[in-house]
Biopython code that builds the backbone (N, CA, C, O; Angstrom):
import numpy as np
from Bio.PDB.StructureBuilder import StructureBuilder

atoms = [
    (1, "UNK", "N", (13.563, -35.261, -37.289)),
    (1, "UNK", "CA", (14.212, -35.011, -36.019)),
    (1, "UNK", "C", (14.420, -33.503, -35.875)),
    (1, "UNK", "O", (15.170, -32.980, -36.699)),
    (2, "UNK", "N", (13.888, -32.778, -34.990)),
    (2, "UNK", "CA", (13.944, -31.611, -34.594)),
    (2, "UNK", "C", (15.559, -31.352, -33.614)),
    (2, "UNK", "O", (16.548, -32.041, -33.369)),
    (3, "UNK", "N", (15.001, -29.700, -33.224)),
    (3, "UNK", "CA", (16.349, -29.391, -32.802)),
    (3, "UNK", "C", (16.657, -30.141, -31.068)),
    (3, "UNK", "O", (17.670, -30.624, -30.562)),
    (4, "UNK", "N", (15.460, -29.964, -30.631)),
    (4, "UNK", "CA", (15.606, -30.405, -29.066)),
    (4, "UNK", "C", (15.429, -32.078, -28.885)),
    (4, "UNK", "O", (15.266, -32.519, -27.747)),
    (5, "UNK", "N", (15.479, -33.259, -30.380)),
    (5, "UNK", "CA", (15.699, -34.331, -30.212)),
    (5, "UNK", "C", (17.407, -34.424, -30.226)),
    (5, "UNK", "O", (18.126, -34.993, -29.406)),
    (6, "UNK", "N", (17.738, -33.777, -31.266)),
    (6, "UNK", "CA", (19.501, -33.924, -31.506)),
    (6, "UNK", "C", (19.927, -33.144, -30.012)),
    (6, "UNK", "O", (20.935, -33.697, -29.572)),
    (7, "UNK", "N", (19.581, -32.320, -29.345)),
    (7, "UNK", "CA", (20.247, -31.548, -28.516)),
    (7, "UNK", "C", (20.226, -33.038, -26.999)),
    (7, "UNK", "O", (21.046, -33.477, -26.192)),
    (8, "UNK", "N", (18.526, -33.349, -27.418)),
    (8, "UNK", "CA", (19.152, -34.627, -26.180)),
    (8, "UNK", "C", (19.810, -36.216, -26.022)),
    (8, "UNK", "O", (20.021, -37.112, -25.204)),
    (9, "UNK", "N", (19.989, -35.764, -27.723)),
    (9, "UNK", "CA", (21.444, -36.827, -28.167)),
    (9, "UNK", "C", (22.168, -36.633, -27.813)),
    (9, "UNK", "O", (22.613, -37.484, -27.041)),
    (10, "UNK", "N", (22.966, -35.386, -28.013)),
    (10, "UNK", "CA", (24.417, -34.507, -27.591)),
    (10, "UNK", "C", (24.295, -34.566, -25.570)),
    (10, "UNK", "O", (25.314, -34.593, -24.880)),
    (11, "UNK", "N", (22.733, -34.577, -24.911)),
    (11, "UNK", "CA", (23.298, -33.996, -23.749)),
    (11, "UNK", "C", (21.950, -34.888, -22.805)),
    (11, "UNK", "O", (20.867, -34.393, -22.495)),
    (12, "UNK", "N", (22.366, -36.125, -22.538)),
    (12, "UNK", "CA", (21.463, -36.887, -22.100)),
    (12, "UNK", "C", (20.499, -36.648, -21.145)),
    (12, "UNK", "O", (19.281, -36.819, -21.190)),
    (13, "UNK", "N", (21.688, -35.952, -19.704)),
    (13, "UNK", "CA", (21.472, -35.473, -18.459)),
    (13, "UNK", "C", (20.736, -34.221, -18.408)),
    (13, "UNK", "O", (20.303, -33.776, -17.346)),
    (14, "UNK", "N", (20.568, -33.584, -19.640)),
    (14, "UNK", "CA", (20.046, -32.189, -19.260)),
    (14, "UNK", "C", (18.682, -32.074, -19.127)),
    (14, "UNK", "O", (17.985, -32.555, -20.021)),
    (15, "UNK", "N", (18.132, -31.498, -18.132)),
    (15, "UNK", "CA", (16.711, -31.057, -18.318)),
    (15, "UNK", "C", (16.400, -29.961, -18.446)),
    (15, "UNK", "O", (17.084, -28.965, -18.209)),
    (16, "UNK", "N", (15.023, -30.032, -18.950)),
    (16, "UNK", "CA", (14.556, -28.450, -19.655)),
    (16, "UNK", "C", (14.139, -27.239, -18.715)),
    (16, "UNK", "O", (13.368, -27.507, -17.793)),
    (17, "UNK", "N", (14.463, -26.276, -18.825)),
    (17, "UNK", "CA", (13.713, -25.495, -17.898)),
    (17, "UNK", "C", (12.205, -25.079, -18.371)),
    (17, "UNK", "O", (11.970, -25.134, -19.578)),
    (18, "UNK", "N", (11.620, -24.846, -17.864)),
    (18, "UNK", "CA", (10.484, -24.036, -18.408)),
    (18, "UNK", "C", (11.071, -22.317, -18.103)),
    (18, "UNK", "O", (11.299, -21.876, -16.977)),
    (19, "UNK", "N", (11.198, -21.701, -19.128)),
    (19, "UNK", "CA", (10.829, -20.292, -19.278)),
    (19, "UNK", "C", (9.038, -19.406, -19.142)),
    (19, "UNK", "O", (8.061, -19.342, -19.888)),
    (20, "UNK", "N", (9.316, -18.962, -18.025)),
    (20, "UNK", "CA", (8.108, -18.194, -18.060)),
    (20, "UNK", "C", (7.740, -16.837, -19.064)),
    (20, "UNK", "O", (8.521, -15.908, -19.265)),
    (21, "UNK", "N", (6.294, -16.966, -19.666)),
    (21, "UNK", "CA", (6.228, -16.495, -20.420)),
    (21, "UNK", "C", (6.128, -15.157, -20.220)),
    (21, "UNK", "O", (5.601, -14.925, -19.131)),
    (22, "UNK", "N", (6.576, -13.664, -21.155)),
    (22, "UNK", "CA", (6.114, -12.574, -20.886)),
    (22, "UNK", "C", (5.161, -12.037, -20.577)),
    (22, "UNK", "O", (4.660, -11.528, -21.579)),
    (23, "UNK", "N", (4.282, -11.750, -19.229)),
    (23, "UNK", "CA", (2.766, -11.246, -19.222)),
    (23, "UNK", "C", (2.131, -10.634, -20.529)),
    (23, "UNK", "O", (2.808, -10.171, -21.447)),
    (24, "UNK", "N", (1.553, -10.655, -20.520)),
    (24, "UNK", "CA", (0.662, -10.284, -21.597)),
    (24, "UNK", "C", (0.117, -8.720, -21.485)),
    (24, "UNK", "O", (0.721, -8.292, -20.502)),
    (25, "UNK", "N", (-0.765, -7.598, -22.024)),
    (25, "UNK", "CA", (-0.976, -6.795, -21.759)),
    (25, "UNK", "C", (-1.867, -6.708, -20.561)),
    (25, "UNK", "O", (-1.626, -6.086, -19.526)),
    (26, "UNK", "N", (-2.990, -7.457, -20.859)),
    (26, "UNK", "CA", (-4.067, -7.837, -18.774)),
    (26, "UNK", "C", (-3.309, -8.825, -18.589)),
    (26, "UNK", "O", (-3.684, -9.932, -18.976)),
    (27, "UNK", "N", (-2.362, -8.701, -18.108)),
    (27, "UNK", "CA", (-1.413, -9.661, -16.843)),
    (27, "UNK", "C", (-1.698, -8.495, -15.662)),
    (27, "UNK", "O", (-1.873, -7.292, -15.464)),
    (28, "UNK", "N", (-1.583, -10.124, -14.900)),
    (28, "UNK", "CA", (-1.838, -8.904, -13.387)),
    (28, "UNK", "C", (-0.369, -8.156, -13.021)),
    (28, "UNK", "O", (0.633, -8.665, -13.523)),
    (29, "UNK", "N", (-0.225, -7.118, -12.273)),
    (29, "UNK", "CA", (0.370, -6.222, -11.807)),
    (29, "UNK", "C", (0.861, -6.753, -10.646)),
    (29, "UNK", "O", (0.110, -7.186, -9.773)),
    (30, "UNK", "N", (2.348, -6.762, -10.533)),
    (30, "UNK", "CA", (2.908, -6.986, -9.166)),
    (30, "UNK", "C", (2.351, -6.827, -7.873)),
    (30, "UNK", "O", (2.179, -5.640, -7.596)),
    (31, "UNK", "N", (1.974, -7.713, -6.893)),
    (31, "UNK", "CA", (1.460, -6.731, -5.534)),
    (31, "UNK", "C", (3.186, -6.716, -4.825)),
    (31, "UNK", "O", (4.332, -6.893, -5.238)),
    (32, "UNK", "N", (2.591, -6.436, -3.711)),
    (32, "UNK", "CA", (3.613, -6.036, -3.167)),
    (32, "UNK", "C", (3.147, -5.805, -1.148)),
    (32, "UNK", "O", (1.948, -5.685, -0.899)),
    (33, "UNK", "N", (3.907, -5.779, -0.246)),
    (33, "UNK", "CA", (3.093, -6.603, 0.921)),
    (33, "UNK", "C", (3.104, -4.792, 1.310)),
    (33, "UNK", "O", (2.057, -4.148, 1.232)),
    (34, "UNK", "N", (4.193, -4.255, 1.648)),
    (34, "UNK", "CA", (4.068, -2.543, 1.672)),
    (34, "UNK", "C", (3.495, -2.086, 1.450)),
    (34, "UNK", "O", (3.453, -2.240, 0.230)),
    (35, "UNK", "N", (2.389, -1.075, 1.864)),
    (35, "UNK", "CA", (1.573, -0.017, 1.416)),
    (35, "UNK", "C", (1.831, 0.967, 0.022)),
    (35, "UNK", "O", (3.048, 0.937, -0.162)),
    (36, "UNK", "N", (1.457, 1.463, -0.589)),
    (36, "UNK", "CA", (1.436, 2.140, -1.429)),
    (36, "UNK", "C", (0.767, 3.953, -0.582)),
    (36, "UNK", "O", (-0.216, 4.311, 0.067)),
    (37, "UNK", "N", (1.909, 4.535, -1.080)),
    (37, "UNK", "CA", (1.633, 6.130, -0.086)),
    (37, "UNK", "C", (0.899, 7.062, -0.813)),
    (37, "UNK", "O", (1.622, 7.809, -1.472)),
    (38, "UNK", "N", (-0.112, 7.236, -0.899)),
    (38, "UNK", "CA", (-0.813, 8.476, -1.663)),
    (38, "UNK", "C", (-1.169, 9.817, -0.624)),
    (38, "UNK", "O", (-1.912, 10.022, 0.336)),
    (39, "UNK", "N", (-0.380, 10.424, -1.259)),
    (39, "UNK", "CA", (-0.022, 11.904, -0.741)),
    (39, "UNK", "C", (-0.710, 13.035, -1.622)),
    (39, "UNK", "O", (-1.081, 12.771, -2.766)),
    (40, "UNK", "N", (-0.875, 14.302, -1.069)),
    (40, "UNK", "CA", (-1.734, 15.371, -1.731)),
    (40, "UNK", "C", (-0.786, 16.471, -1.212)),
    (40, "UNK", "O", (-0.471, 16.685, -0.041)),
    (41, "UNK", "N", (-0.266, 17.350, -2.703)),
    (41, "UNK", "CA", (0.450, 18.100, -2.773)),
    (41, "UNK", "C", (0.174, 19.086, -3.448)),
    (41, "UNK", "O", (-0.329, 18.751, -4.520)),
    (42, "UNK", "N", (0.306, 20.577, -3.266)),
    (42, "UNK", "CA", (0.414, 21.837, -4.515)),
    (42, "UNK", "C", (1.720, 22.402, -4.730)),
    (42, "UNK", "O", (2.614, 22.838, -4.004)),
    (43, "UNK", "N", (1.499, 22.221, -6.230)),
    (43, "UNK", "CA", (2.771, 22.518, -6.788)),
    (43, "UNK", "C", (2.186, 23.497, -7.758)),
    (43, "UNK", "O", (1.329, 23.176, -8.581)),
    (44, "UNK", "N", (2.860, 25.145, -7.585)),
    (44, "UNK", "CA", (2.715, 25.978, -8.387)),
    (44, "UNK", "C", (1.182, 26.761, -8.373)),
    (44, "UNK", "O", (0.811, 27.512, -9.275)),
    (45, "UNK", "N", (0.393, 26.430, -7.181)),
    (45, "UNK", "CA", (-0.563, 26.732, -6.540)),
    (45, "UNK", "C", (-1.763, 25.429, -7.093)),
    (45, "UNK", "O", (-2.840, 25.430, -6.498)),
    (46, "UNK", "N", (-1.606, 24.652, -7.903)),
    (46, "UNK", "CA", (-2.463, 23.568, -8.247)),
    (46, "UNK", "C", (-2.201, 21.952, -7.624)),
    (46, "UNK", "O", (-1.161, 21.438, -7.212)),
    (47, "UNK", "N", (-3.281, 21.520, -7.715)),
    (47, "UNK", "CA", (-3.421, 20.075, -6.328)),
    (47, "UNK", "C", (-3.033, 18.961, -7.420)),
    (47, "UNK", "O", (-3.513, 19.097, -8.546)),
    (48, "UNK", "N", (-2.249, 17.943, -7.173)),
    (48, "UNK", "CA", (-1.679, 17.111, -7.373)),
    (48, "UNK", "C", (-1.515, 16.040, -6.429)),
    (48, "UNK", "O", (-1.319, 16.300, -5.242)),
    (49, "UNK", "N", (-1.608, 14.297, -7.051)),
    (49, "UNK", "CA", (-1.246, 13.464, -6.124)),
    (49, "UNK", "C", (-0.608, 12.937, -6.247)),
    (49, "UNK", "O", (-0.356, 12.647, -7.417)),
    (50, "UNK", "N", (0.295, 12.291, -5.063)),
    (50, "UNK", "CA", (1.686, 11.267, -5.881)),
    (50, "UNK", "C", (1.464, 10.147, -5.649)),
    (50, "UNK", "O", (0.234, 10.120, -5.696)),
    (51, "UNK", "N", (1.862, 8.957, -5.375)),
    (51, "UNK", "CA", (1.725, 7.719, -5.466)),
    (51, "UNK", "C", (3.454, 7.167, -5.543)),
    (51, "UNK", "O", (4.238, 6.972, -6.471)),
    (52, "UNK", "N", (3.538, 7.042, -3.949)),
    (52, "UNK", "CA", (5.189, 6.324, -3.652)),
    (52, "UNK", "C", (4.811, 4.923, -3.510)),
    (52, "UNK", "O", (3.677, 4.445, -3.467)),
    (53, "UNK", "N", (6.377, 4.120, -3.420)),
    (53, "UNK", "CA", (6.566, 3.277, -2.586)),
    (53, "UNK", "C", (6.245, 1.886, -3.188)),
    (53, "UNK", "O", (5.835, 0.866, -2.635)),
    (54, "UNK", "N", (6.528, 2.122, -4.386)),
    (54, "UNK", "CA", (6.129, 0.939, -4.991)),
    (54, "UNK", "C", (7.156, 0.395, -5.221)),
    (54, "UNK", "O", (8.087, 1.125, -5.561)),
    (55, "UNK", "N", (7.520, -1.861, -5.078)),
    (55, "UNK", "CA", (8.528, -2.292, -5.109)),
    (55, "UNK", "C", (8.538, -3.009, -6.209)),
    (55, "UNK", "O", (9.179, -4.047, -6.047)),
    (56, "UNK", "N", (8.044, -2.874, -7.382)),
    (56, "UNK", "CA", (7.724, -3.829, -8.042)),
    (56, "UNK", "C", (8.617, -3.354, -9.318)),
    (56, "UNK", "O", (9.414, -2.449, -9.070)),
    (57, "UNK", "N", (8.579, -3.951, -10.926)),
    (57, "UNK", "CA", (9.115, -3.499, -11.958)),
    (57, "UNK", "C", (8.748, -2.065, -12.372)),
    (57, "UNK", "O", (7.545, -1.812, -12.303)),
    (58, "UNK", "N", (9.673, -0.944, -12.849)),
    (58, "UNK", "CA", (8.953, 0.387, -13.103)),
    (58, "UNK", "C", (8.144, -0.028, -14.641)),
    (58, "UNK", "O", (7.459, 0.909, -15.050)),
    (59, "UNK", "N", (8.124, -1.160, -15.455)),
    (59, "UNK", "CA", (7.015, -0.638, -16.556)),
    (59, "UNK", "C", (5.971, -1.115, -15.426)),
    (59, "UNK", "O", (5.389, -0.050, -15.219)),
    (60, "UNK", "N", (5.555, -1.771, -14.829)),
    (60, "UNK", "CA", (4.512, -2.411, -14.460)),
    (60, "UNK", "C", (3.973, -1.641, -13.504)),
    (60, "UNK", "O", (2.952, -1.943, -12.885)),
    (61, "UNK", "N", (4.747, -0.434, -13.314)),
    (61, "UNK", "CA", (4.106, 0.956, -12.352)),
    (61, "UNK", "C", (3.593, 1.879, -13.624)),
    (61, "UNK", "O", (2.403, 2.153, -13.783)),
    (62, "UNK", "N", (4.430, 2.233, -14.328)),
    (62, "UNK", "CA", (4.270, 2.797, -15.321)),
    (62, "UNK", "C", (3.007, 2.518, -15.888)),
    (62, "UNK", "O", (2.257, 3.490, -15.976)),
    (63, "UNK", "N", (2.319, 0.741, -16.553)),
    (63, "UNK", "CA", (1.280, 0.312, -16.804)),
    (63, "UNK", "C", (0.220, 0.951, -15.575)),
    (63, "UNK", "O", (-0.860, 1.471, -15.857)),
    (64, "UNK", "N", (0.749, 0.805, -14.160)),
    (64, "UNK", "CA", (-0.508, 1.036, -13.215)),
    (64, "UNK", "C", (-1.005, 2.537, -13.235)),
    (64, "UNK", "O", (-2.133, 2.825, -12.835)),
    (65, "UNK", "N", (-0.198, 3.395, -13.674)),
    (65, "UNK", "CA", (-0.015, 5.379, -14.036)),
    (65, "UNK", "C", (-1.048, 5.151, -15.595)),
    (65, "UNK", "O", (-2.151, 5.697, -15.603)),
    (66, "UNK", "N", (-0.715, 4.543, -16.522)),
    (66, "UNK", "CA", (-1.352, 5.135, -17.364)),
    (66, "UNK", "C", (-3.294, 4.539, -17.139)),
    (66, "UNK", "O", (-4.295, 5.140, -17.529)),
    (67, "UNK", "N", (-3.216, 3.230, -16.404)),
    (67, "UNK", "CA", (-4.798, 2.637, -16.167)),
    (67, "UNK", "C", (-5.317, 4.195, -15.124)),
    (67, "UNK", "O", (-6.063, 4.972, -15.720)),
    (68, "UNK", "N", (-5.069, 4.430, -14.217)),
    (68, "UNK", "CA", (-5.227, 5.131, -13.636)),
    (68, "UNK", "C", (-5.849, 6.360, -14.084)),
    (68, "UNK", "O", (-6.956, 6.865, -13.894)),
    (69, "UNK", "N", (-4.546, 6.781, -14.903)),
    (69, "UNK", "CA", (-4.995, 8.171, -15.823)),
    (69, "UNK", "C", (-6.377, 8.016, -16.600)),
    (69, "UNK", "O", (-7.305, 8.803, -16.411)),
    (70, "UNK", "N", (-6.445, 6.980, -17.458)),
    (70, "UNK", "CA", (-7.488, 6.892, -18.347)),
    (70, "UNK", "C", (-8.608, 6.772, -17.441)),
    (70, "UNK", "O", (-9.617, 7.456, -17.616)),
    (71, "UNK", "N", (-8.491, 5.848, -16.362)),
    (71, "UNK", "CA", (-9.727, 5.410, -15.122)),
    (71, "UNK", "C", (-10.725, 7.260, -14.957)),
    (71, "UNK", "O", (-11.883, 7.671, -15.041)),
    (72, "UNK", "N", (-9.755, 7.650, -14.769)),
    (72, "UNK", "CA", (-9.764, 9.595, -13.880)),
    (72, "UNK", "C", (-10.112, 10.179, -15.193)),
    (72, "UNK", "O", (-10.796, 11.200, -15.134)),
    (73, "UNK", "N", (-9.792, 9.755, -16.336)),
    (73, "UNK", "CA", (-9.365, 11.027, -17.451)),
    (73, "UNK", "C", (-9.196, 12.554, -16.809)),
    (73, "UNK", "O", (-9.954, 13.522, -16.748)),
    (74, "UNK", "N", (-7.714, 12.281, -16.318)),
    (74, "UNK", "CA", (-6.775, 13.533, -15.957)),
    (74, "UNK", "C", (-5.503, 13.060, -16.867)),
    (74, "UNK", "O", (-5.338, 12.102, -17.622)),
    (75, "UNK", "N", (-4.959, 13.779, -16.601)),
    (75, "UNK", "CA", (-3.539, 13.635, -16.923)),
    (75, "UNK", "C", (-2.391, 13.574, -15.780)),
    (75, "UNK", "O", (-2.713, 14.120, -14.725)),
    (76, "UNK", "N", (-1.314, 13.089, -15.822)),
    (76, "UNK", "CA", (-0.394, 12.894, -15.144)),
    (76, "UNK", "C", (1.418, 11.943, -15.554)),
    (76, "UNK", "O", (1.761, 11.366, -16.586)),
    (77, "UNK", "N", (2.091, 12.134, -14.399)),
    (77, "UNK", "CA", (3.068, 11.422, -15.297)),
    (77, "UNK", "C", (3.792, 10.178, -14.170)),
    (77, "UNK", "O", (3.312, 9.902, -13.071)),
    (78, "UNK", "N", (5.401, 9.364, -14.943)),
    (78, "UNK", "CA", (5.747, 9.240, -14.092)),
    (78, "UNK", "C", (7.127, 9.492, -13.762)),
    (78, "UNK", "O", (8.000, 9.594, -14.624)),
    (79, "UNK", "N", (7.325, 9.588, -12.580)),
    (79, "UNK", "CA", (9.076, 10.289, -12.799)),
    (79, "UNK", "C", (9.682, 10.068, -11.820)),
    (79, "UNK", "O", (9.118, 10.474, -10.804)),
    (80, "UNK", "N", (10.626, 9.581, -11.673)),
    (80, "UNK", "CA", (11.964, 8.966, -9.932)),
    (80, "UNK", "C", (11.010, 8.029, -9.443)),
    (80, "UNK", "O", (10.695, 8.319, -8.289)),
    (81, "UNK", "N", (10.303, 6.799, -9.968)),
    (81, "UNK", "CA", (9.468, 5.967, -8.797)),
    (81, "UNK", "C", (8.483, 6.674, -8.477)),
    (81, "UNK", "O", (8.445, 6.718, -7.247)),
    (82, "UNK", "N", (7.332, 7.487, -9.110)),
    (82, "UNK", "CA", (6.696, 7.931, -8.361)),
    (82, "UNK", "C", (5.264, 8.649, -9.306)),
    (82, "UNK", "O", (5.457, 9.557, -10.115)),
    (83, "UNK", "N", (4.317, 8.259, -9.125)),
    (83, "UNK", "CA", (2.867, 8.566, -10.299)),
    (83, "UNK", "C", (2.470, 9.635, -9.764)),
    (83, "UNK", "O", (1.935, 9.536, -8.660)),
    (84, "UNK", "N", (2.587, 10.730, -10.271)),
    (84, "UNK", "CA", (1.928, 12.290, -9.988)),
    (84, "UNK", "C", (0.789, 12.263, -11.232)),
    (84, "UNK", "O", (1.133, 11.912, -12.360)),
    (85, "UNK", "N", (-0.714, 12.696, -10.904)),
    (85, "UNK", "CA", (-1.497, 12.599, -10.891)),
    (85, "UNK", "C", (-1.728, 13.877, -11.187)),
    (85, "UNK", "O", (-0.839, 14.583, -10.712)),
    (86, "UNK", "N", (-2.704, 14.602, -11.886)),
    (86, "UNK", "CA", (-3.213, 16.363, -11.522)),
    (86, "UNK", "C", (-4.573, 16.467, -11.024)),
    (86, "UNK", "O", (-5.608, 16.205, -11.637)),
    (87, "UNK", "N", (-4.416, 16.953, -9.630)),
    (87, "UNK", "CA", (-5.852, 16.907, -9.553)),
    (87, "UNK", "C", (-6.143, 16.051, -7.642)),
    (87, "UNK", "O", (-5.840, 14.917, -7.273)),
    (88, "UNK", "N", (-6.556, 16.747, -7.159)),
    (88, "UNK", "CA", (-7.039, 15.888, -6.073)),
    (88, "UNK", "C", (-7.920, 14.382, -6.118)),
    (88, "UNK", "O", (-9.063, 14.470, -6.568)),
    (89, "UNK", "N", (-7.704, 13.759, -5.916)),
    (89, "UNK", "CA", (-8.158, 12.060, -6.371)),
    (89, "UNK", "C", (-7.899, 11.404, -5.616)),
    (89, "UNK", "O", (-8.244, 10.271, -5.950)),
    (90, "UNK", "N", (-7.262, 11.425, -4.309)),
    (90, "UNK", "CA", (-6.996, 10.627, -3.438)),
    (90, "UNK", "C", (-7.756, 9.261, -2.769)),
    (90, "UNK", "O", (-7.365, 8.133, -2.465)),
    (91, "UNK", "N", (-8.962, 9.925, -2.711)),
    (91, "UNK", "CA", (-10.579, 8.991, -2.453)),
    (91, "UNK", "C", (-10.171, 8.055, -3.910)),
    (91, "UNK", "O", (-9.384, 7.112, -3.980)),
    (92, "UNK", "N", (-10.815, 8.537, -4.769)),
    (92, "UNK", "CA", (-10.584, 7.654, -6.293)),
    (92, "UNK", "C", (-9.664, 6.567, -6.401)),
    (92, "UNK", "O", (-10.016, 5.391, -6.491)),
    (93, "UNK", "N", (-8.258, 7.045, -6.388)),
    (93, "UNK", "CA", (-7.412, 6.529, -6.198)),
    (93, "UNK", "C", (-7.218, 5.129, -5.248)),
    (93, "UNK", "O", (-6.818, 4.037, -5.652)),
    (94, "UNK", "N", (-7.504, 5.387, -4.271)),
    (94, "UNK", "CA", (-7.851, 4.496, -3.175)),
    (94, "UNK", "C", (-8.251, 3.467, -3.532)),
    (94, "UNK", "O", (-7.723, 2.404, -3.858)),
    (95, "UNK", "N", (-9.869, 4.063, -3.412)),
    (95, "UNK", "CA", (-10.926, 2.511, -4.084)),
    (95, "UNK", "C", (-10.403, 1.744, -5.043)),
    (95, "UNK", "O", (-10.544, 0.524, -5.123)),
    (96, "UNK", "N", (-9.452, 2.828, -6.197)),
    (96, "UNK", "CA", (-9.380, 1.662, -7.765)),
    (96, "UNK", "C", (-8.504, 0.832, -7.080)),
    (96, "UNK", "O", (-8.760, -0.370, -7.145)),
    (97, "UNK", "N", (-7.249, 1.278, -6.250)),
    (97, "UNK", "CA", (-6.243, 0.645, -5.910)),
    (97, "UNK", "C", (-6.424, -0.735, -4.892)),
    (97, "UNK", "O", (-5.907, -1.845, -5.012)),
    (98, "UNK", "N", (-7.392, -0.200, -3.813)),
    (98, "UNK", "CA", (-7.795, -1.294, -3.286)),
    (98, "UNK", "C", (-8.500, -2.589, -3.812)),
    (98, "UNK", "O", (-8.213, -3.726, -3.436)),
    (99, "UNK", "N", (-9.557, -2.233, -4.826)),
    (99, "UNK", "CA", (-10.001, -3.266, -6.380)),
    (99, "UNK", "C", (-9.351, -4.423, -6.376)),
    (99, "UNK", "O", (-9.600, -5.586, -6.059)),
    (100, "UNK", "N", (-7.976, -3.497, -7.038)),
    (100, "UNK", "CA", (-6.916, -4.199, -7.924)),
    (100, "UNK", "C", (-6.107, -5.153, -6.861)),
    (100, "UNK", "O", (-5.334, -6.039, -7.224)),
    (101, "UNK", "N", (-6.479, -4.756, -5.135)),
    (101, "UNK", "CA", (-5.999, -5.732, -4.385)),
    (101, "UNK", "C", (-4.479, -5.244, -4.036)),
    (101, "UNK", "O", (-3.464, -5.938, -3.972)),
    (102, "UNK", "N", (-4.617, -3.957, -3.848)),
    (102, "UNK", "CA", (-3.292, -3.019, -3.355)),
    (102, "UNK", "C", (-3.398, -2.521, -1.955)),
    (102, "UNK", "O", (-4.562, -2.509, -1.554)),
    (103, "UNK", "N", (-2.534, -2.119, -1.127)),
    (103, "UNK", "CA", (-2.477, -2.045, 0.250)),
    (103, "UNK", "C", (-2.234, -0.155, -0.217)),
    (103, "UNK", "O", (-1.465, 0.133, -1.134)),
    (104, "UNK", "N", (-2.900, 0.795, 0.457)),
    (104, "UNK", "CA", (-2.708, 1.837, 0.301)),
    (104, "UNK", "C", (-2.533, 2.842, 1.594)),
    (104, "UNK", "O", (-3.077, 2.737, 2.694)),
    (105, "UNK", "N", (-1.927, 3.502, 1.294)),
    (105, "UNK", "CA", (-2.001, 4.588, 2.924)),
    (105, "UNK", "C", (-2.216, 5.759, 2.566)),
    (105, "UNK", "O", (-1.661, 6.173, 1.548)),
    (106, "UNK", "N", (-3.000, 6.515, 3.246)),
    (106, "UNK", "CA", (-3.255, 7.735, 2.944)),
    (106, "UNK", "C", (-2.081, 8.259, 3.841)),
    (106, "UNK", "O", (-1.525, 7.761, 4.820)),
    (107, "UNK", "N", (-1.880, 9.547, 3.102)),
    (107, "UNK", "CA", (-0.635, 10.727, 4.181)),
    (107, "UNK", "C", (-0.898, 11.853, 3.738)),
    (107, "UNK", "O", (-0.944, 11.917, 2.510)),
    (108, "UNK", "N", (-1.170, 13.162, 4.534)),
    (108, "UNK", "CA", (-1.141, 14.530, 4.407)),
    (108, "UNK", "C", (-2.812, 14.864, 4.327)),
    (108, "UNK", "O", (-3.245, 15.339, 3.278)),
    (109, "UNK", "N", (-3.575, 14.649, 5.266)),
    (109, "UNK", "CA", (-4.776, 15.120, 5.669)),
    (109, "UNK", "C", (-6.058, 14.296, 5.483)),
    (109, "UNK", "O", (-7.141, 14.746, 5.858)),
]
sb = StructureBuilder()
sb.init_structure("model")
sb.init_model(0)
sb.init_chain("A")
sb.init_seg("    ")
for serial, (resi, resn, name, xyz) in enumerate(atoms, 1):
    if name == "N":
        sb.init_residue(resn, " ", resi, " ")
    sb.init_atom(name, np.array(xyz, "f"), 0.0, 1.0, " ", f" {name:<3s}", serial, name[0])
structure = sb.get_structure()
């Protein structure tokens, strides 16, 4: 007799929940119905992109910053909600994002 036979000795009425399991590392990525804002910025006279507006968990943005990075091999980070990128990539960006089945908006030219 295991633990969850004695437990439905003690508790007749109860039913089990199912717990959903932790995604896995390729678990898909939150969508989200909002656009995603990719903007083109210079900071310190060099081109950079950001990537707002995302509603989802920050590791699971965080996961979408580092696929990204490796996708580009650039570097970039993430910081307040928001994937700064080095490097103009906006086009790039786009396509992978649209792929993955993301709603994107371009802003700033």
């Amino acid at each position: 007799m295991d633990l969850k036979d004695q437990l439905k000795n003690f508790f007749p009425e109860h039913q089990e929940e199912k717990i959903p399991e932790k995604p896995s590392s390729g678990a898909k990525i939150w969508m989200q119905d909002d656009p995603i804002i990719c903007k083109y910025e210079k900071r310190k006279g060099k081109p950079i992109t950001i990537l707002e507006g995302y509603t989802g968990a920050d590791d699971d943005f965080k996961k979408l910053a580092k696929e990204l990075k490796t996708k580009l091999s650039v570097g970039g980070s993430f910081k307040d909600g928001a994937i700064i990128i080095q490097g103009d990539f906006r086009d790039k960006i786009m396509t992978l994002l649209k792929e993955k089945g993301f709603k994107v908006k371009r802003v700033g030219g």
